[in-house]
Backbone as CSV, one residue per row, in Angstrom:
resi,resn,N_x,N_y,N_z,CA_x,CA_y,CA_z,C_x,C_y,C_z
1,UNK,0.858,-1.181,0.000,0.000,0.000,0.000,0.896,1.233,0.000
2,UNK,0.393,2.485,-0.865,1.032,3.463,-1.213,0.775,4.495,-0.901
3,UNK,1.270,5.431,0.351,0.032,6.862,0.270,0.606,7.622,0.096
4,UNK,0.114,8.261,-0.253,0.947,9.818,-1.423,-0.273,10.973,-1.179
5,UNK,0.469,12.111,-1.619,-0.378,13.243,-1.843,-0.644,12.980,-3.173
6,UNK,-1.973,13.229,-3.819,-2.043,13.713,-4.789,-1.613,14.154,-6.060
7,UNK,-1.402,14.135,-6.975,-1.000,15.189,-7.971,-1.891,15.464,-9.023
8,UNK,-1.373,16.076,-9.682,-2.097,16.836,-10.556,-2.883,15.279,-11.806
9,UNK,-2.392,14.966,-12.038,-2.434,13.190,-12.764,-3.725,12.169,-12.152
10,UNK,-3.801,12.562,-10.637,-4.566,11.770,-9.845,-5.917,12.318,-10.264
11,UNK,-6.241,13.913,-10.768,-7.470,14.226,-10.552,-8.711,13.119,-11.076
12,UNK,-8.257,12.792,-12.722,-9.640,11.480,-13.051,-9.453,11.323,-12.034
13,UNK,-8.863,10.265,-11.547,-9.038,9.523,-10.450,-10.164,9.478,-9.415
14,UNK,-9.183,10.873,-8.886,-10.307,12.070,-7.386,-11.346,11.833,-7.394
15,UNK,-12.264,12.542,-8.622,-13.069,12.458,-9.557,-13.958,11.446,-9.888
16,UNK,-13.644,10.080,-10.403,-14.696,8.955,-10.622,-14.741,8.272,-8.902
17,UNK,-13.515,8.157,-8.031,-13.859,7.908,-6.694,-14.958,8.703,-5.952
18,UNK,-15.249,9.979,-6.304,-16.204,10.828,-5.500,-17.649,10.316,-5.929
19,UNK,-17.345,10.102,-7.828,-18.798,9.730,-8.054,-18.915,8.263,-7.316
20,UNK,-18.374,7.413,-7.035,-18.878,6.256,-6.443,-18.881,6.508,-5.544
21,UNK,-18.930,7.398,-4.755,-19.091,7.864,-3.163,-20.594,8.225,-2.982
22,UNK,-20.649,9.604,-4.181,-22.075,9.516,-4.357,-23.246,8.492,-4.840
23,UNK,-22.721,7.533,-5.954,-23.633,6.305,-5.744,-23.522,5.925,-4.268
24,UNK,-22.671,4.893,-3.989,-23.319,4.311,-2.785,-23.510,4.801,-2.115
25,UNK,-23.913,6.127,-1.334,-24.677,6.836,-0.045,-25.845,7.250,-0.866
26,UNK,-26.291,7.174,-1.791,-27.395,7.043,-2.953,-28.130,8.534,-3.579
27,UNK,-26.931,9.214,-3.488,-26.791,10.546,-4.171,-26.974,10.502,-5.280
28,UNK,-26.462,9.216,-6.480,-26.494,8.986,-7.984,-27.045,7.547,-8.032
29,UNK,-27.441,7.298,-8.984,-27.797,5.888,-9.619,-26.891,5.362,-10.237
30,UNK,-25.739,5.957,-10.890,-24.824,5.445,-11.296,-24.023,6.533,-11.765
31,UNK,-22.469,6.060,-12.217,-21.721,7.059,-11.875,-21.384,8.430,-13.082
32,UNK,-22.243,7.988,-14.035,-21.916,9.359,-15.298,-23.125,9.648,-15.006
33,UNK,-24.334,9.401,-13.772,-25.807,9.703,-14.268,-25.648,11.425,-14.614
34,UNK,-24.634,12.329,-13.699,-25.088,13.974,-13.794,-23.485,14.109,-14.194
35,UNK,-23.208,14.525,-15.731,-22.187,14.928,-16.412,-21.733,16.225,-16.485
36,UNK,-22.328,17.243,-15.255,-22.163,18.402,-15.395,-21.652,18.208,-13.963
37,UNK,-22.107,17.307,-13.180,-21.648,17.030,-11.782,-19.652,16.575,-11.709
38,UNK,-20.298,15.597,-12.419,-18.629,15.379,-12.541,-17.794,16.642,-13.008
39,UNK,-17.978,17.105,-14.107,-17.115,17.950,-14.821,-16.779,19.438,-13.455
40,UNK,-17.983,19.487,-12.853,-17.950,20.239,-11.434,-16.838,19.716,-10.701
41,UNK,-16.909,18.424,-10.273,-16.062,17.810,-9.291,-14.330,17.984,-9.591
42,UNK,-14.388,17.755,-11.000,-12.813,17.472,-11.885,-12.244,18.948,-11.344
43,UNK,-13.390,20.007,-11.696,-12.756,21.655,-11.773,-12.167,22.126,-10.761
44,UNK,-13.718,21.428,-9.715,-13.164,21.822,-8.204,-11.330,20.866,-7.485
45,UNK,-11.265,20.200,-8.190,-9.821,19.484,-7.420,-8.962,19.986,-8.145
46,UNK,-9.341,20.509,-9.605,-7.927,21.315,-10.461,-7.779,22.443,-9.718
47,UNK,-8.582,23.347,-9.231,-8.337,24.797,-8.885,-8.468,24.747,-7.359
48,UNK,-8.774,23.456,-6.516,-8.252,23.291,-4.953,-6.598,23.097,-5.305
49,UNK,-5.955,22.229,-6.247,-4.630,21.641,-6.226,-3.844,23.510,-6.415
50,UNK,-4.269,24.138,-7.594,-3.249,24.657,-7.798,-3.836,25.811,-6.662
51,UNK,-4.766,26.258,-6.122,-4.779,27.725,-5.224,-4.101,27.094,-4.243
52,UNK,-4.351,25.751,-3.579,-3.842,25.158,-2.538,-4.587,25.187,-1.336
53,UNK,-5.914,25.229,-1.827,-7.816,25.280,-0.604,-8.059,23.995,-0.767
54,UNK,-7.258,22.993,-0.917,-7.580,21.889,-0.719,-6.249,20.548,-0.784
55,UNK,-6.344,20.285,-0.055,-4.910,18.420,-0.930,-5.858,17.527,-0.531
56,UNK,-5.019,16.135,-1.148,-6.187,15.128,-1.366,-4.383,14.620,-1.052
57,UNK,-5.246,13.150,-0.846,-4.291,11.951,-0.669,-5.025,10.552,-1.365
58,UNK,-4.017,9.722,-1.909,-4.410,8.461,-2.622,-3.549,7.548,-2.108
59,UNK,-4.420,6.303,-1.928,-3.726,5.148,-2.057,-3.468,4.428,-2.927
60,UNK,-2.667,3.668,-3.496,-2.315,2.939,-4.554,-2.029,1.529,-4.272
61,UNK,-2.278,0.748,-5.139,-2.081,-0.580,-4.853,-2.030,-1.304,-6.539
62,UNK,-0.912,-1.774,-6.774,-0.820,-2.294,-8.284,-1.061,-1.238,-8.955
63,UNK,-0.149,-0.303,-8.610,-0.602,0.748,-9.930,-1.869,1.819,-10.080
64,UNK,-2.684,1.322,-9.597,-4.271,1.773,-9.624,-4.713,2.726,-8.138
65,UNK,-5.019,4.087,-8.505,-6.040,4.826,-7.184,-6.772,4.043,-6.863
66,UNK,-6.810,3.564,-5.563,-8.331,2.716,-5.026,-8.967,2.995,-3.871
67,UNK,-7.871,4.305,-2.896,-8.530,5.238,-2.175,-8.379,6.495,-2.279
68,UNK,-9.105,7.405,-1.189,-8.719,8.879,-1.593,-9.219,9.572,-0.110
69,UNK,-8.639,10.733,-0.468,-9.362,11.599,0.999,-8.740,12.913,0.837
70,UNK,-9.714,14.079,1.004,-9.725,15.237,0.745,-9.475,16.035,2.153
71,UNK,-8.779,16.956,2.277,-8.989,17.743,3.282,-8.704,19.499,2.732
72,UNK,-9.929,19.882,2.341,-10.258,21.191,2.507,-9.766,22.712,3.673
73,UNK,-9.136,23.084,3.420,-8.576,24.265,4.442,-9.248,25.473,3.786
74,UNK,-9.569,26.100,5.359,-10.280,27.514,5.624,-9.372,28.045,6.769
75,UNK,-9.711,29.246,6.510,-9.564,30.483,7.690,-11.176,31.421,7.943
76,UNK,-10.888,31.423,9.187,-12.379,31.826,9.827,-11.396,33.059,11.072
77,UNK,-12.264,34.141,11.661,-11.568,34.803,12.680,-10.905,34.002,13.129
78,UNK,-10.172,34.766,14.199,-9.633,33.921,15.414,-10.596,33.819,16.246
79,UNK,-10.568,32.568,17.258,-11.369,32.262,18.385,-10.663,31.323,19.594
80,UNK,-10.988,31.688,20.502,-9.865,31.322,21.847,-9.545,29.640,21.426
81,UNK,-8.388,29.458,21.532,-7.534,27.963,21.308,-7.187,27.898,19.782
82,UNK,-7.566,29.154,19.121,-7.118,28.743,17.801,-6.959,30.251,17.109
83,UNK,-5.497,31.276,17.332,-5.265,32.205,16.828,-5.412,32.654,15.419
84,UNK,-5.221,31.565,15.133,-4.651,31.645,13.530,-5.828,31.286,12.697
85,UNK,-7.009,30.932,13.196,-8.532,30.526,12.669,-8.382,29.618,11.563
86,UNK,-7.643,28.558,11.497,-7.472,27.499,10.178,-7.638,26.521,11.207
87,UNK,-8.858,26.068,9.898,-8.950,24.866,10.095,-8.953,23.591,8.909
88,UNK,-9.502,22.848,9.032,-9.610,21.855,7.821,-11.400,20.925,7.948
89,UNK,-11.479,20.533,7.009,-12.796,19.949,6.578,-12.508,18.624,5.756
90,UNK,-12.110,17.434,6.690,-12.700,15.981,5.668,-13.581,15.824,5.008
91,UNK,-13.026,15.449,3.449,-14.091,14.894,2.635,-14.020,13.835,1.601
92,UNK,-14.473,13.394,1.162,-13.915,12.677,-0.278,-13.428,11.339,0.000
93,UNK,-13.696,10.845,1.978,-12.911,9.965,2.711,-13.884,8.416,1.641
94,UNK,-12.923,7.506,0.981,-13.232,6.724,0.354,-12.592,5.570,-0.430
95,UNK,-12.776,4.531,0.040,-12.376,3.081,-0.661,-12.939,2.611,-1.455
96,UNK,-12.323,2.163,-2.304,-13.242,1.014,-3.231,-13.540,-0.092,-2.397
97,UNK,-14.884,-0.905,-2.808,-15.141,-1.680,-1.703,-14.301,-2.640,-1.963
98,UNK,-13.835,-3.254,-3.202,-13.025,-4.870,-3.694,-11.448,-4.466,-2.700
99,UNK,-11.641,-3.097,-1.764,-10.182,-2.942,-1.239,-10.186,-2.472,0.274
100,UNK,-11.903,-2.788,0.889,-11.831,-2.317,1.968,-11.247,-3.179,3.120
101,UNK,-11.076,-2.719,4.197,-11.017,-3.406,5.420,-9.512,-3.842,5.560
102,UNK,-8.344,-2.805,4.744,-7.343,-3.473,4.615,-6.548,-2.156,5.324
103,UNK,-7.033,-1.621,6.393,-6.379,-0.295,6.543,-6.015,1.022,5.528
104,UNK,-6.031,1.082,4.597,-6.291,2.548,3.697,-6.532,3.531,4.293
105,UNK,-8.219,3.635,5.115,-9.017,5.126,5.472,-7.739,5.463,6.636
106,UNK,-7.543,4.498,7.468,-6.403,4.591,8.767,-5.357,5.384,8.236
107,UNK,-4.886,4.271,6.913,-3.538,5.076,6.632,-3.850,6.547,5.812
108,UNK,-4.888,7.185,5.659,-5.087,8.428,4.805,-5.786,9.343,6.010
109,UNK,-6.140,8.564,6.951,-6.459,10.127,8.148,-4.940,9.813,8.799
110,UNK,-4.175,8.946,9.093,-2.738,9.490,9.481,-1.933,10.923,8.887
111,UNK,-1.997,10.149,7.153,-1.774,11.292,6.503,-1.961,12.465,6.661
112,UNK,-3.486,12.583,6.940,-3.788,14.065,6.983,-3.737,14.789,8.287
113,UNK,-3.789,13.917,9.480,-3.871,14.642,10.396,-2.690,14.697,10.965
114,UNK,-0.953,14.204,10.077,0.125,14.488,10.351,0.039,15.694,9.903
115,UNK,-0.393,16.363,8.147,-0.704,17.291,7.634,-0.895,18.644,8.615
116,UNK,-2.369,18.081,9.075,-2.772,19.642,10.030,-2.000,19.449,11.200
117,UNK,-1.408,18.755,11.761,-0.503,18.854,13.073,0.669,20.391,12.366
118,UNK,1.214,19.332,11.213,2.396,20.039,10.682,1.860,21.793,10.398
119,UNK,0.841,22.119,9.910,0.238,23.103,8.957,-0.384,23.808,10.352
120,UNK,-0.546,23.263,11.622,-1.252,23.875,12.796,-2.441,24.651,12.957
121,UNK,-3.182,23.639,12.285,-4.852,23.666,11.936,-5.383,23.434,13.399
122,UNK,-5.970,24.380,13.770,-6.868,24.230,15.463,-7.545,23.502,15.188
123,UNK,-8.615,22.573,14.279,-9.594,22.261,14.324,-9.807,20.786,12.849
124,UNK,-10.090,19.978,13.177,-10.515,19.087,12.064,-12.299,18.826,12.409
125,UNK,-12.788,18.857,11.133,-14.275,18.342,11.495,-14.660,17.772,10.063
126,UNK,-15.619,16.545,9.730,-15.911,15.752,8.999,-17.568,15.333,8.886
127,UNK,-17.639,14.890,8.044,-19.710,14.151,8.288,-19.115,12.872,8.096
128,UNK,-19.084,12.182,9.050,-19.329,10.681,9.239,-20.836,9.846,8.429
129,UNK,-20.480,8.956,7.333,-21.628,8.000,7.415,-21.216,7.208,8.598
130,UNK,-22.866,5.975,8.529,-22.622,5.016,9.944,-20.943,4.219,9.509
131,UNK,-21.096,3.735,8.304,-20.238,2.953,8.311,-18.476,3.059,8.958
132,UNK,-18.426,4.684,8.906,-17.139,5.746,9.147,-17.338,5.765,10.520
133,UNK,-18.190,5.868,10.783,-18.165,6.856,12.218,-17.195,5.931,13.414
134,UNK,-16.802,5.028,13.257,-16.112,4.379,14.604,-14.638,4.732,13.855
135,UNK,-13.979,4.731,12.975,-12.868,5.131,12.904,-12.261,6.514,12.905
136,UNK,-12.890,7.322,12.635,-13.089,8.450,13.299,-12.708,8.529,14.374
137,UNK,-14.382,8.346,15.291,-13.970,8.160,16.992,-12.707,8.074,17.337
138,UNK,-11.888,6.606,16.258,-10.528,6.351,17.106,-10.019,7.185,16.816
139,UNK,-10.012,8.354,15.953,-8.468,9.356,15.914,-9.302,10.457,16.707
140,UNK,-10.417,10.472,17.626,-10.395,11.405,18.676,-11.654,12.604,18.184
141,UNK,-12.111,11.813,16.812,-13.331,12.737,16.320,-14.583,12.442,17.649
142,UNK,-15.380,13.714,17.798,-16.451,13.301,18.838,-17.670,14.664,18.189
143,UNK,-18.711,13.782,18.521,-20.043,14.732,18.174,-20.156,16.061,18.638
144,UNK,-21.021,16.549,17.462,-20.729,18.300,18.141,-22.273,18.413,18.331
145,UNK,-23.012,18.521,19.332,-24.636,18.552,19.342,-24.601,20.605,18.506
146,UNK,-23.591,21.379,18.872,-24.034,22.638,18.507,-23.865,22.836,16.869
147,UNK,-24.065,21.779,16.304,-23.612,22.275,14.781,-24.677,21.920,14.068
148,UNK,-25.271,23.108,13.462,-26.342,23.022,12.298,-25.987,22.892,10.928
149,UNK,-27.143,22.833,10.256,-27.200,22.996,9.185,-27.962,23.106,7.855
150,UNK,-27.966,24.157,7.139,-29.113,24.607,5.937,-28.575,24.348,4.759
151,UNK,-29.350,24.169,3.988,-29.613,24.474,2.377,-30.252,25.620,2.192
152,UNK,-29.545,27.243,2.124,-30.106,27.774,1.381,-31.353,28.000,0.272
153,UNK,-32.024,28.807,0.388,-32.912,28.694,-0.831,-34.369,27.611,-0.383
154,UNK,-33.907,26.842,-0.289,-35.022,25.598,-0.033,-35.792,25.363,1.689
């Protein structure tokens, strides 16, 4: 197993992994169903890579991406325990299933949360599905009852 940052090469990759993210949590029916979605997704990891509002990490195995995981960086004010108001946002956290259960997600939140140690991000926060939510827990993620959330417009 291989974990790497990203590069510019990986984006397909990024990209058809997210759409099978969105199939199975049942966002899509299948994975070209919204071709404006994807072409969205591709843009957003070209112009996270080069502004640098985002890195991604992949695993490799024989050659082939077969995991991935996004971590998104913001700045927000400062607020007490965190001067510098950066934080980060998991996303994109994802295996192929023919490759789960073999440590990957483990070895790609190491990755990242060596990342924000190094980068001195006050804050990591993520949306857990059920299936996620206990590995998480183990790197010290815990529920926030004060956190909402809207859809605009609707």
């Amino acid at each position: 197993m291989k974990v790497r940052e990203a590069l510019a090469a990986d984006i397909p990759a990024l990209t058809t992994l997210r759409m099978a993210l969105f199939c199975e949590v049942g966002e899509l029916a299948w994975p070209d169903e919204d071709p404006v979605l994807r072409e969205a997704t591709q843009a957003y990891f070209m112009q996270a890579q080069e502004e640098g509002s985002a890195r991604s990490w992949v695993v490799e195995e024989e050659g082939e991406v077969v995991a991935c995981a996004t971590l998104a960086l913001f700045v927000r004010p400062p607020y007490p325990g965190n001067l510098a108001g950066r934080e980060g946002y998991l996303l994109n956290i994802y295996t192929r299933p023919a490759w789960r259960r073999r440590g990957m997600a483990n070895a790609l939140l190491v990755a990242m949360v060596a990342y924000a140690c190094e980068q001195q991000l006050g804050k990591l926060w993520l949306h857990a599905s059920s299936d996620g939510r206990a590995i998480y827990e183990r790197f010290g993620f815990a529920g926030n009852p004060a956190c909402l959330e809207c859809v605009p417009g609707r």
